[in-house]
N, C-alpha and C positions, 0 to 999 in steps of 0.2 A: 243464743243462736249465733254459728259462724255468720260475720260476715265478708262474705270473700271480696267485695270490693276493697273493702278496708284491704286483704291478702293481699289483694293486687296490687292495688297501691302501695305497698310499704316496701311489697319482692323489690320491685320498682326503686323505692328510694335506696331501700339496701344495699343494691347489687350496683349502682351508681357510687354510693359512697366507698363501695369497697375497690370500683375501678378507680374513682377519684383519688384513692389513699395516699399519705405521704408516708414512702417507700423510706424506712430508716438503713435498713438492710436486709437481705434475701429471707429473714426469721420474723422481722417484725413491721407491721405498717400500721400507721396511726388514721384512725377512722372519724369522721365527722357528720352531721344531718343525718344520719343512720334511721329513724324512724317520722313519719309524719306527726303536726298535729294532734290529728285525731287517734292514733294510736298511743300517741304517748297522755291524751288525757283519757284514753279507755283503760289503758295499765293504769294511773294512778288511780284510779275512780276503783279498781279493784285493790288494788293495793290497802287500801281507805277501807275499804268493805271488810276486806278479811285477813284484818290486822290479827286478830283472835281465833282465828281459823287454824282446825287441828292439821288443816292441808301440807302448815310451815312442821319441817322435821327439822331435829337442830342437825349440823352438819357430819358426814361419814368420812371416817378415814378411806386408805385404799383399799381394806378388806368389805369395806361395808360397815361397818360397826360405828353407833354413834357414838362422836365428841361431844358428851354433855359438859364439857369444862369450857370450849371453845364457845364464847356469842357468836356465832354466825347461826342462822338457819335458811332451809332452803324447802321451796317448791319446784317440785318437778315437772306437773303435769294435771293439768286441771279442763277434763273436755267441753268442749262447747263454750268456752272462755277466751276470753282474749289470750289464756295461756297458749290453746292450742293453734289460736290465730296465731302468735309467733314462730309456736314451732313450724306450722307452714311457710313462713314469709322465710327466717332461717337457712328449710328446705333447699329453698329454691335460689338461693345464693350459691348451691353447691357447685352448678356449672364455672361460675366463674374464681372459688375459690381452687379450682381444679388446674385452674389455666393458672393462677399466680402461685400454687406450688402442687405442679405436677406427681411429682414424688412422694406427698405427704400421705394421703387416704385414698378413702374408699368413701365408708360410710357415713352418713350423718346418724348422729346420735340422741339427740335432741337438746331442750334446752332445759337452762337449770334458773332460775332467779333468787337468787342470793340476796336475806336482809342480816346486816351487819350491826350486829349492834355495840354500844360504850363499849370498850375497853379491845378491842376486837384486833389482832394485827398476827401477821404471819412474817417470819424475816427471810433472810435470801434461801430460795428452794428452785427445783425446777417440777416442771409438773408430773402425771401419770405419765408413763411409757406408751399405753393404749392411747395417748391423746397424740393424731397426727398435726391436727389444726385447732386450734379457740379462737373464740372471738368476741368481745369481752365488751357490753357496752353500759355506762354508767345511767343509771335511770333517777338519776334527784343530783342534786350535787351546791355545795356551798363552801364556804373561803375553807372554812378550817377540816372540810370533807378529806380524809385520805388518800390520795391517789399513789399509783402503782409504781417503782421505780425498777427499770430493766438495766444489768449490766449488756453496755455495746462495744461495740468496736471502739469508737475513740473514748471509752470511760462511762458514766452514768449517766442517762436519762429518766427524767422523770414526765411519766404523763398526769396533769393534772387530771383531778374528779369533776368532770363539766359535764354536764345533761346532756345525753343522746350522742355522746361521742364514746371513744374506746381505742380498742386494740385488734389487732387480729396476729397471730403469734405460729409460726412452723414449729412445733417441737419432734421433728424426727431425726434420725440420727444420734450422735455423741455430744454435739456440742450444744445441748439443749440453753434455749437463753434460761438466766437467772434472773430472779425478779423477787421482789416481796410490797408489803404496801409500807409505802413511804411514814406514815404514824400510826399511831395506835388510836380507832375511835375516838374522839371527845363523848361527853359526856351530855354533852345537849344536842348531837344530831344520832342519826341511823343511816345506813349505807347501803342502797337500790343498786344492784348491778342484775346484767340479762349475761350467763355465760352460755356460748353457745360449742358444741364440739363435734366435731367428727373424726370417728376413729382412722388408727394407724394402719394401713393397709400389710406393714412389715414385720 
């Protein structure tokens, strides 16, 4: 069963963290406290549940076609779950994702949960053309955890893999940032991210 208090409460934390953001530059701002608590022990508690679950599909290129060579897989959408609790809370960040880049979208698209597993690494790319906005938040996170590195204006940063923080990324126009994840899986964790996107209005 939804529940919407929990929605409300998280729209809430969400849409604070992402007015809070530290602004790197007009493409990228670094996100933090992004979800409650109790949301983030209702996602692992699912996480934990349906680790075996045929829900996880391994990852699609940009035709649709699965990567079965690549460890990553993903859940898209799961009703009446804390999945689709997120995609609600997500939702409702669009007003203010609107106001810090006017120009970027339209639509929300929904979310996607990514588990990353050993050996698992992507190196410098930019993302789909359909994607105006992501927003990317890390759900587990440990020392030797992978995190994201973006080329910026004065040279490279990297965001570390820390619990309930992230990214939120402009990619329209030409000068799409570039980014890849900083290493390749280890071999004794797994990698919890929540991507969220809404399409390019252009």
């Amino acid at each position: 069963m939804i529940d919407q208090s929990l929605i409300a409460e998280n729209s809430v934390s969400l849409v604070a963290a992402l007015e809070n953001s530290n602004k790197i530059n007009n493409r990228l701002n670094l996100v933090s406290s992004t979800f409650n608590l109790a949301m983030l022990t209702k996602l692992q508690q699912y996480l934990d549940d349906n680790y075996h679950s045929d829900k996880w599909i391994p990852e699609t290129n940009e035709y649709g076609t699965p990567m079965h060579d690549v460890p990553r897989y993903k859940l898209t959408w799961d009703a009446d779950t804390v999945i689709e609790e997120l995609h609600e809370v997500c939702a409702a960040a669009t007003p203010v994702l609107k106001k810090m880049y006017p120009n970027s979208f339209q639509t929300f698209n929904g979310v996607v949960v990514w588990r990353d597993h050993p050996g698992y690494f992507i190196d410098w790319h930019t993302d789909n053309p359909v994607i105006g906005v992501s927003l990317q938040i890390y759900l587990n996170g440990g020392d030797n955890t992978p995190g994201t590195e973006f080329v910026v204006d004065s040279g490279l940063l990297s965001v570390p893999f820390v619990k309930n923080s992230g990214y939120v990324v402009d990619h329209s126009g030409l000068d799409k940032p570039s980014h890849r994840v900083t290493h390749p899986v280890p071999g004794d964790c797994l990698r919890y991210s929540l991507f969220a996107l809404w399409y390019n209005s252009h």
